[in-house]
N, C-alpha and C positions, 0 to 999 in steps of 0.2 A: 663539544669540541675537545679533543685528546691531546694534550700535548704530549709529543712523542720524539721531542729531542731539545736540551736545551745546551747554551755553554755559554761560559762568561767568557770575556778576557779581559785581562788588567795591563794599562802601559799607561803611554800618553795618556792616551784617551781609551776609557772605560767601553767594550762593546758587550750585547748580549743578544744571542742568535737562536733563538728559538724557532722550533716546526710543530704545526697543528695538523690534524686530521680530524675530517669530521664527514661521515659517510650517511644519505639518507633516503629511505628507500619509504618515504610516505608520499602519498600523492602518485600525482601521473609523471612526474618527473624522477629518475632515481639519478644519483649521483655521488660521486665523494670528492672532498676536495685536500687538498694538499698546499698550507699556507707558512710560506717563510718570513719572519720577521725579522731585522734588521734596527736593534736601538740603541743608539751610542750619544756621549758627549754632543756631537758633531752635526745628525739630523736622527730621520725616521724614514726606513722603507720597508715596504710589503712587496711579494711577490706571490700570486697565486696561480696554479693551475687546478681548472674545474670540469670534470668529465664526467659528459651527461651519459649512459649507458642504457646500451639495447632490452639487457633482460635483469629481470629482478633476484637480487643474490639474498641467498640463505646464508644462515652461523657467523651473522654479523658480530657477536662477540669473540667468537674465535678469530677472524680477520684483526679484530684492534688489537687481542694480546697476541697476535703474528706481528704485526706492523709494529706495537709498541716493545718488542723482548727483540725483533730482527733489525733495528733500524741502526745502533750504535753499531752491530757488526756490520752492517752494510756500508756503514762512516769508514771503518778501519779499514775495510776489504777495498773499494772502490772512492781511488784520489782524481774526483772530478770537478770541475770549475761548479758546474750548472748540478750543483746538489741535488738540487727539488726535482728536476728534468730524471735523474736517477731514480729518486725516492718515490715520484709518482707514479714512475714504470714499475720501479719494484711492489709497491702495494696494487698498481694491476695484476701481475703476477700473480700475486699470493691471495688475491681474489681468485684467479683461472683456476688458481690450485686445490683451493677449498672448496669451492664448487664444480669442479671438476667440467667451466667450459673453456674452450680454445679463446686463448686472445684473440684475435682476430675478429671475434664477435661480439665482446665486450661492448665496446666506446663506439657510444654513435655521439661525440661531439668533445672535441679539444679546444678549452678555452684557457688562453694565457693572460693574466692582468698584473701589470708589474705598476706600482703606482697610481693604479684608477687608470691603465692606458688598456684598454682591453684588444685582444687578438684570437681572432679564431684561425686554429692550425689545421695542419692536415691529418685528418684520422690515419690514414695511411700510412704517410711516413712515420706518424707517433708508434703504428703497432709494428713496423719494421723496425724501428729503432728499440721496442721494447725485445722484438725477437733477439736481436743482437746480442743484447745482454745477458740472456735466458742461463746461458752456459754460469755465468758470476755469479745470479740471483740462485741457482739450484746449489749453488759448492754452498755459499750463506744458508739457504734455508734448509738443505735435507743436510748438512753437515754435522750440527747444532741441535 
């Protein structure tokens, strides 16, 4: 597992916001997932999104130093509530990119688990909502 973003913060109360990545293409299942953590004074939460995918992707070392060298400017570039929702589109993205398939055929399963409450979403809307983005994800990634 990769951690691929970390940050403190000091006040009142003490938080530390950490995000993992960890992608795996053994077995009959491939997937990658994108895990936020949440540890402060005060409690503990997790949020993960886990996307099981259609076909099996090559230059998995090139994808984690993409995700892990683009992820702070993804921070800077893009002031969103739902970080991880960003960050999970954006490292679909930059899978399409290095392997050169269309999103749209990526993700055959959207699962969201925030505190052990699991949700499965819609492929669909996930890969519409990642289209949307495309234009911010390309300025960050071919900018740089």
């Amino acid at each position: 597992m990769l951690e691929i973003y970390h940050r403190q913060y000091y006040g009142k109360i003490s938080t530390e916001i950490t995000y993992y990545f960890n992608i795996n293409t053994r077995g009959t299942k491939k997937y990658y997932e994108v895990i936020y953590e949440w540890l402060s004074d005060g409690g503990y939460q997790y949020s993960r999104y886990r996307l099981e995918l259609n076909q099996a992707i090559r230059n998995l070392e090139r994808i984690e130093n993409d995700v892990y060298r683009f992820t702070p400017k993804l921070f800077e570039n893009i002031k969103a509530q739902r970080r991880l929702s960003v960050l999970t589109k954006f490292i679909l993205y930059v899978i399409s990119e290095v392997n050169s398939i269309p999103i749209y055929k990526l993700p055959k399963e959207v699962r969201y688990i925030h505190n052990g409450v699991e949700s499965i979403l819609s492929v669909n809307a996930f890969v519409k909502s990642t289209y949307e983005l495309i234009p911010k994800f390309e300025k960050i990634y071919h900018q740089f």
